[in-house]
C-alpha positions in Angstrom: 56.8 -9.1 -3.1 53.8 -11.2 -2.7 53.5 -14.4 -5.5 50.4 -15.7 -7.0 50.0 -19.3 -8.1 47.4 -18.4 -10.5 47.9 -15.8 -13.8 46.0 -13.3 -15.9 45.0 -16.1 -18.4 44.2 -18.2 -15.5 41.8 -15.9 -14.1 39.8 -14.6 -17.0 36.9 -17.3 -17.7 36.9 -17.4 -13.8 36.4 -13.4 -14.0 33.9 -13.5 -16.7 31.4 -15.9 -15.6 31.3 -14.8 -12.1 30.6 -10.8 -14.1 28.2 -12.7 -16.4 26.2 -14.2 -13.4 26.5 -11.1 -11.3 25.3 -8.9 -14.3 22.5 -11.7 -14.3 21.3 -11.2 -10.8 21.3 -7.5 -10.7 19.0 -7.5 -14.1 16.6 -9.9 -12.0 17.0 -8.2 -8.7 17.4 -4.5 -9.8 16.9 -3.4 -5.3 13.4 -2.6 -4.2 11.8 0.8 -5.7 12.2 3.6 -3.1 9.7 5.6 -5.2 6.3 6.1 -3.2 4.2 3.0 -2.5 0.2 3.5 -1.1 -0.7 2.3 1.7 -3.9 0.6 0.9 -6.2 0.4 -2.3 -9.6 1.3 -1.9 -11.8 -1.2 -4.1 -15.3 0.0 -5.7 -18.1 -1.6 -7.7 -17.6 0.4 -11.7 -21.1 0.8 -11.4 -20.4 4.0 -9.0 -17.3 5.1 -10.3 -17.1 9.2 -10.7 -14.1 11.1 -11.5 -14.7 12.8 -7.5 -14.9 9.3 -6.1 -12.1 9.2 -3.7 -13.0 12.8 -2.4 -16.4 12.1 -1.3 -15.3 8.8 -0.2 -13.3 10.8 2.7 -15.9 13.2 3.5 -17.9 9.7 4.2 -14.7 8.3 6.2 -14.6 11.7 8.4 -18.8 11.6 9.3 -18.3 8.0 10.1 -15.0 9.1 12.4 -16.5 12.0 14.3 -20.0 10.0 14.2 -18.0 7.3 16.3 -15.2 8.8 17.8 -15.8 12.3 18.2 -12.7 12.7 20.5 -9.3 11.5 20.0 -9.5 9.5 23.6 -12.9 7.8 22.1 -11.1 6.8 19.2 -7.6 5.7 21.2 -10.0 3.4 22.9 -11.7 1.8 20.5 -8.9 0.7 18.6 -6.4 0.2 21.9 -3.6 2.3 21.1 -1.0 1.8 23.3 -1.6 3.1 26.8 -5.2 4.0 25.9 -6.9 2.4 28.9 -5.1 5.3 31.4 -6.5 8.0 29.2 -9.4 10.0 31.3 -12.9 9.4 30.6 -14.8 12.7 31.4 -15.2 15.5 28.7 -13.4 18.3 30.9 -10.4 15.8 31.4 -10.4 15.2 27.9 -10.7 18.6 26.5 -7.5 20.0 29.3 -5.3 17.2 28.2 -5.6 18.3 24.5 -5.1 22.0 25.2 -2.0 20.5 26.8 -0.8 18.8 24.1 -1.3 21.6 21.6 0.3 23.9 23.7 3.5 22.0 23.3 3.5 18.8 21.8 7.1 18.1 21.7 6.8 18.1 25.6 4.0 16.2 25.6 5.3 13.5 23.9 7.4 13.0 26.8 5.5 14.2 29.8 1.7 13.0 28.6 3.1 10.1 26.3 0.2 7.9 25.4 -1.9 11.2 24.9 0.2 12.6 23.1 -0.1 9.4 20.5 -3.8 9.0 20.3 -4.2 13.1 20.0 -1.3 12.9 17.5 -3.1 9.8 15.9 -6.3 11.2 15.6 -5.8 14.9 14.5 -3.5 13.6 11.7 -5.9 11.1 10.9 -8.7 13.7 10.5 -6.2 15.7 8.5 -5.4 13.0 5.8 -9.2 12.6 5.4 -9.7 15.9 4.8 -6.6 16.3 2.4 -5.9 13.1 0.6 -8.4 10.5 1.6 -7.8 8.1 -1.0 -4.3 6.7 -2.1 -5.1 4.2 -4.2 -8.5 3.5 -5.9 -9.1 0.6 -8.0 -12.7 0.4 -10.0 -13.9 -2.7 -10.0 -16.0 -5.0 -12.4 -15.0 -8.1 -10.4 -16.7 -9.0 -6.9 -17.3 -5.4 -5.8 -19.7 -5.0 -9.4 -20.9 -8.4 -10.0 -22.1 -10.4 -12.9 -24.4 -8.1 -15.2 -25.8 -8.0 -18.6 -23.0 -7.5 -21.3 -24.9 -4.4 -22.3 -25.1 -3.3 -18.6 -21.1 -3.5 -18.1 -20.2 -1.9 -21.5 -21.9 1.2 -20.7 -20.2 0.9 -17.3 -17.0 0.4 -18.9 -17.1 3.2 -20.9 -18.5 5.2 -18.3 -15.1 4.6 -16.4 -12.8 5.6 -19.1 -14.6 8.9 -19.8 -14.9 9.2 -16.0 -11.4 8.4 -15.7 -10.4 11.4 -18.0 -12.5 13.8 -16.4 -11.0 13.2 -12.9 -7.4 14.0 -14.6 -8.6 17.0 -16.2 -10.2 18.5 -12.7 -7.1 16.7 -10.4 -9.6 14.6 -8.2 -7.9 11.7 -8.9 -6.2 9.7 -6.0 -2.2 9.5 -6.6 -2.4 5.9 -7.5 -5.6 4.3 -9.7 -6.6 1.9 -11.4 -9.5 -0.5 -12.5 -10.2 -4.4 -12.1 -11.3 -6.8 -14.8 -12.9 -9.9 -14.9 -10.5 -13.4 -14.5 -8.8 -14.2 -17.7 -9.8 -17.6 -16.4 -11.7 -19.9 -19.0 -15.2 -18.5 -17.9 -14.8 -15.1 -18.0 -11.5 -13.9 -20.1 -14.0 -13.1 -23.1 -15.6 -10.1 -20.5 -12.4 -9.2 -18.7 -10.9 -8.9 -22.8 -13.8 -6.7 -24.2 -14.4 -4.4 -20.7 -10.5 -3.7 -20.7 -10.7 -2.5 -24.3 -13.9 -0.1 -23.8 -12.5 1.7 -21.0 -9.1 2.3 -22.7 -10.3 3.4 -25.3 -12.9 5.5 -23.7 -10.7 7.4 -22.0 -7.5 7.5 -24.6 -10.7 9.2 -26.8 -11.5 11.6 -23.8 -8.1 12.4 -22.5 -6.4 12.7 -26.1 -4.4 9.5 -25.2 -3.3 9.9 -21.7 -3.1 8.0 -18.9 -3.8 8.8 -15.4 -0.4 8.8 -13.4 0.4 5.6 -11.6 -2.2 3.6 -13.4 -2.8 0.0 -13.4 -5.1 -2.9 -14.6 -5.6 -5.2 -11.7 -6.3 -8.7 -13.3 -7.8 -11.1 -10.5 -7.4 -14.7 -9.5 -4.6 -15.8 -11.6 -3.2 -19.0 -12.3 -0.8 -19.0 -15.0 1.7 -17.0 -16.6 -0.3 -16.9 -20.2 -2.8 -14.9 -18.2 -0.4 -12.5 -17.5 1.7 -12.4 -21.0 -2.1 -11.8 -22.6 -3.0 -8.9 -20.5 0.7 -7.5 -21.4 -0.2 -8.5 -25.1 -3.4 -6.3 -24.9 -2.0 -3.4 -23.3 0.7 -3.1 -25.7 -2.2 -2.9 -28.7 -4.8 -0.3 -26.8 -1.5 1.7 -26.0 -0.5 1.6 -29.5 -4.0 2.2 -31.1 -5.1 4.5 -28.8 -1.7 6.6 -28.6 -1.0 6.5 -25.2 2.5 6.5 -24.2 4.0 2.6 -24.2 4.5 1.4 -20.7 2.1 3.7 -19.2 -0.4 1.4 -17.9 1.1 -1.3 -15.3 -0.2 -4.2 -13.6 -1.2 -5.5 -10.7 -1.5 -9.1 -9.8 -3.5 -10.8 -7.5 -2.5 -13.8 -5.9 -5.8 -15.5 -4.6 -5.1 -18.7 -5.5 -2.6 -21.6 -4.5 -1.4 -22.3 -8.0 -0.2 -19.0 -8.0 2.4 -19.8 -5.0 3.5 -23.2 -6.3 2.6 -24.4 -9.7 2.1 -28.4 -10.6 5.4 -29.0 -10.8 6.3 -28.4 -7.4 7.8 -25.0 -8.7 7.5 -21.0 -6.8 5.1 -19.6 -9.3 5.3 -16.0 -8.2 8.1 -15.0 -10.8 6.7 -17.1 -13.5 4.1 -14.9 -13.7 5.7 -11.7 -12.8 8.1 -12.4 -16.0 5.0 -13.1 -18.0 4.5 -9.3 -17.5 7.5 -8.1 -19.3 8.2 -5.0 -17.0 4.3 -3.9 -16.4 3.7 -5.9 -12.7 4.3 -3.3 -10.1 2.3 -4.4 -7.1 1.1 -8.2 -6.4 -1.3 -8.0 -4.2 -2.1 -11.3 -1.9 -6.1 -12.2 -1.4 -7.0 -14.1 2.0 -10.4 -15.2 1.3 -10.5 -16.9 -2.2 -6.6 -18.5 -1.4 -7.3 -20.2 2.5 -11.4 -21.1 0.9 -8.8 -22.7 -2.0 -7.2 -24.8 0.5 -10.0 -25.9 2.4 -9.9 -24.0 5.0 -13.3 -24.1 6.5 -15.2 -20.2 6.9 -15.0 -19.7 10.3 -11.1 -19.7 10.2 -10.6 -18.2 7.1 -9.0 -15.1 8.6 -6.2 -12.6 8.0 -3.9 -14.0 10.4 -4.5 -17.6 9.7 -0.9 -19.5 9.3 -1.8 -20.6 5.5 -2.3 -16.9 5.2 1.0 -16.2 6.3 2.9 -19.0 4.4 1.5 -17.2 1.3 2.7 -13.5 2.1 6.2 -14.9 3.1 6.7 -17.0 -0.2 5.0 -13.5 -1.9 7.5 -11.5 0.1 10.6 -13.9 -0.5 10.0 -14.1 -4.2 9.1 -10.9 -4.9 11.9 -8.7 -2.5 14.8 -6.8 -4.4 13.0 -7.6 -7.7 11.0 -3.9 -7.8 7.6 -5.2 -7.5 5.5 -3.7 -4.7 3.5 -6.2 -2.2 0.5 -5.4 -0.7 -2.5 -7.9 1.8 -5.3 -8.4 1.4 -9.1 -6.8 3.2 -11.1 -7.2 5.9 -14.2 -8.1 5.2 -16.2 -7.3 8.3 -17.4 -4.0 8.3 -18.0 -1.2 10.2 -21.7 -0.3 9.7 -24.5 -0.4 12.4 -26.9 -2.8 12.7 -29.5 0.2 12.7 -30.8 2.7 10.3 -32.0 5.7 11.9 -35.4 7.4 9.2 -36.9 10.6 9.5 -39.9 9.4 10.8 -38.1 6.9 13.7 -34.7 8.1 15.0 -32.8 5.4 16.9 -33.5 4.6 20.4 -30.2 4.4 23.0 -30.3 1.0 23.0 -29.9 1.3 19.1 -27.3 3.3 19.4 -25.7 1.8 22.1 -25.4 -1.0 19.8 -24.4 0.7 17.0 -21.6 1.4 18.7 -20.6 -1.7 19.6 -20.5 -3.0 16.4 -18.5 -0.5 14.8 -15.6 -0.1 17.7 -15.5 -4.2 16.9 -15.1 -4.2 13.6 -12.8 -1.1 13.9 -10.4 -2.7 16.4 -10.5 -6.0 14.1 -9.5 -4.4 11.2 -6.7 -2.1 13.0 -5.4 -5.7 14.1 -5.6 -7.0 10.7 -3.7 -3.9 9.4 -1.0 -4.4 12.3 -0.4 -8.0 11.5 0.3 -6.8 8.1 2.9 -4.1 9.0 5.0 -6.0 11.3 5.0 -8.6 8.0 6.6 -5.6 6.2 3.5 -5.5 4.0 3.0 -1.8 4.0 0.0 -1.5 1.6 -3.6 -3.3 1.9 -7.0 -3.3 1.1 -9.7 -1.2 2.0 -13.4 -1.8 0.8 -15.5 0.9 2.7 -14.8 4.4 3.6 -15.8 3.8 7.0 -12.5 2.1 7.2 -10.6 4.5 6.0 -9.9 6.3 9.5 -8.8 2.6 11.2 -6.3 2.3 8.2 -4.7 5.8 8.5 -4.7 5.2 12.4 -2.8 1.5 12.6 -0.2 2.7 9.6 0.2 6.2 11.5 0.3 4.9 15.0 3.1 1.8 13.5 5.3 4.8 12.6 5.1 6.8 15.5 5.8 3.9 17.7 8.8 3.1 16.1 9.7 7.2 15.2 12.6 7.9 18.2 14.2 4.2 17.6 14.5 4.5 13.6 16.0 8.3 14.7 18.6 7.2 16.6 19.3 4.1 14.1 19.4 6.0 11.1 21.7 8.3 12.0 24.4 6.2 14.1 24.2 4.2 10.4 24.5 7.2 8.3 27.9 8.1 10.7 29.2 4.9 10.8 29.0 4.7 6.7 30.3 7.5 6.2 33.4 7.1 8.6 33.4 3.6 6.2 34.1 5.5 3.1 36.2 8.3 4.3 38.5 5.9 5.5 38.0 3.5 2.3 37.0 0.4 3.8 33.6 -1.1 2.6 30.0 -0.7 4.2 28.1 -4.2 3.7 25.4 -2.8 5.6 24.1 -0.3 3.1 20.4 -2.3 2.3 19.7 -1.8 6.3 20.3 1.8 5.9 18.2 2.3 2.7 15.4 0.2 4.5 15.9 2.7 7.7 15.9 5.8 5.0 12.7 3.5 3.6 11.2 4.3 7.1 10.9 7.9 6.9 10.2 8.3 3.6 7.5 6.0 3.6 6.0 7.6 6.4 6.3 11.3 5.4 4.6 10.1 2.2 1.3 9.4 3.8 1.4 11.7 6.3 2.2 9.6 9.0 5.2 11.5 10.2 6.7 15.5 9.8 9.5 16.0 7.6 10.5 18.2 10.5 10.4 14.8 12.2 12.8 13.4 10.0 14.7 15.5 9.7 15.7 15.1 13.7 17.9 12.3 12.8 20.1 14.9 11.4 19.0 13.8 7.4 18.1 17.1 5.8 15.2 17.8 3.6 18.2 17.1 0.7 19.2 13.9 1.7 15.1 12.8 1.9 14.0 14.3 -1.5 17.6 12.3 -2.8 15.7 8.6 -1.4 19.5 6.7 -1.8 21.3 5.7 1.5 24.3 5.5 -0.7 24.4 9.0 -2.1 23.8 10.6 1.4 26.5 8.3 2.3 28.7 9.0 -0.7 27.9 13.1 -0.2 29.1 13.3 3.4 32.3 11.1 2.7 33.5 13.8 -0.4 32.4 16.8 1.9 34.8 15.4 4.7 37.3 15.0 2.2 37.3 18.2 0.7 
């Protein structure tokens, strides 16, 4: 028999506060969501905001593709997708090399590999342009509308919420949506307060008190937590008053500004202000521009990869993983438009063009850069603010998954063996978060079109397992169906 020093009695207040504390942690860290996250949000000045937004905004994004990339080799080379440079040049090369890969891409993808990518790349790009161009949209009366008369941005505001409602009623609403407000800094709370409250109630009154799905109130530049509790405050009245279900609307923080990573006392203010929420923050979203200008950071190196940049997404990232709340970078702000307008009366000349061209493949290849730096961060979502980059965001995102597609496979599926041998043979997997972040993998990129479910479903997961989104249960499933 084995002895014990220690008894029952000796134990229990031992026992009970380590439960006490663990029960504490799990209510702060509840695991990340596994629901779907976008993989950018498309900002828009209020001003221009029509229920049909986001649709028109991809038949902008697909002219501006096939305006400057009308083939998928064009396109691989402008934004250097791996093994681009060995890709052929001539139209006849091009056009053989694609009947090839349609034939059979499955061989393709081993025989004609980097073609196979960029074709793969640019077909499914054309296709999510053409299907669901828009994830997330946010309408926005902050930088992207300006500072107008209060009469002027009332009638906007209300414009939105009736706008709002008549997307919902026709379905042209993006997934994900939301709009912007003002600061609820000292300046402009008064305008962020009164705009917030005319488009609720504008489209409570024109939707019979719905919500659109996934909606949130983005509330910019904040500094404190009483920011936050007071947009929580409000949202709770114009649900209640306007009958919309409670909890509908979430929020969406941006962290642009320093005191938003560390407060005066030295302290991480990220879940200071999170709290403040009271279960509405579901994204923070990090903004380079107004954080680095914040810290002095001179303009010329204010950039998306600058290391004060980074500092801020890791402390975002740290604070902010296992708690639920979704993370997402911040924009590029050079954009792809030519230099030169072409009229009816003056078409361009091939110089003109010539530059055009030039201009946009740069700011293309910077932004497909910027979106890359983001994804190996493990920030999956980001910001968009012109449709013409729409096709570079749905390339870097699609090409990061199918890089990384036959490695995840083979992962996922030795961990999905190994867990389950675990359980049958009752000894404990530890490694269960790595195999919900592999699951994470494929269900984030079958979400946005990035990858097949037949894809996927290669690993040996089935379409069951996917739709199920827990590591745990598949785990759980194929240890009872061993068993039994």
């Amino acid at each position: 028999m084995s002895t014990t020093s220690l008894s029952t009695s000796d134990l229990a207040p031992v026992i009970e506060r380590l439960a006490t504390a663990n029960q504490q942690f799990a209510y702060h860290y509840p695991g990340d969501v596994t629901t779907r996250q976008p993989v950018h949000t498309v900002y828009g000045g209020a001003h221009l905001f029509k229920g049909d937004t986001a649709l028109k905004l991809g038949g902008i994004g697909l002219r501006n593709l096939d305006a400057y990339a009308p083939n998928f080799v064009i396109f691989a080379r402008a934004l250097g997708l791996p093994g681009a440079a060995t890709l052929p040049e001539s139209s006849a090369d091009i056009e053989h090399l694609a009947a090839i890969i349609e034939k059979d891409p499955q061989a393709a993808s081993f025989t004609h590999e980097p073609a196979w990518m960029a074709h793969t790349v640019h077909k499914r790009v054309r296709a999510k342009l053409q299907t669901e161009p828009v994830e997330d949209y946010r309408v926005d009366f902050e930088d992207g509308y300006g500072n107008r008369p209060d009469e002027e941005e009332d009638i906007h505001a209300m414009s939105v919420g009736k706008e709002l409602a008549a997307g919902m009623a026709v379905g042209t609403l993006p997934p994900f949506i939301g709009i912007r407000v003002k600061p609820f800094t000292q300046e402009s709370y008064k305008r962020g307060v009164r705009t917030l409250d005319l488009a609720i109630t504008a489209l409570a009154a024109a939707s019979g008190g719905k919500a659109p799905a996934n909606f949130v109130v983005t509330l910019p530049k904040v500094t404190i937590p009483e920011q936050v509790s007071a947009l929580a405050d409000l949202l709770d009245m114009l649900e209640a008053r306007n009958g919309i279900a409670p909890g509908a609307i979430g929020m969406d923080l941006m962290i642009e500004t320093p005191q938003a990573i560390i407060n005066h006392l030295g302290e991480n203010t990220v879940n200071h202000l999170v709290r403040a929420g009271r279960g509405r923050v579901r994204y923070c979203a990090y903004g380079t521009y107004d954080y680095t200008a914040l810290c002095n950071i001179t303009a010329h190196y204010q950039t998306h990869t600058h290391p004060a940049s980074d500092f801020a997404r890791h402390v975002l990232q740290v604070s902010l993983a296992g708690t639920g709340v979704s993370i997402s970078d911040g924009a590029t702000t050079v954009m792809p438009i030519g230099p030169h307008r072409a009229t009816k009366d003056k078409p361009l000349t091939p110089q003109q063009e010539a530059e055009n061209l030039a201009v946009v493949h740069a700011a293309w290849k910077l932004h497909y850069d910027n979106i890359g730096h983001s994804l190996r961060h493990a920030y999956y979502q980001g910001w968009d603010l012109n449709p013409a980059q729409l096709p570079v965001r749905y390339a870097a995102v699609y090409t990061f998954f199918l890089e990384s597609l036959e490695d995840a496979s083979r992962r996922l599926n030795r961990f999905v063996d190994a867990a389950a041998q675990a359980t049958l043979s009752g000894n404990m997997f530890d490694d269960a978060a790595t195999g919900q972040g592999l699951l994470n993998f494929f269900l984030r990129g079958i979400a946005c079109g990035a990858i097949t479910e037949q894809e996927a479903t290669a690993t040996g997961i089935t379409l069951e397992e996917l739709h199920g989104r827990s590591f745990v249960r598949i785990v759980q499933n194929r240890a009872y169906k061993k068993n039994t």
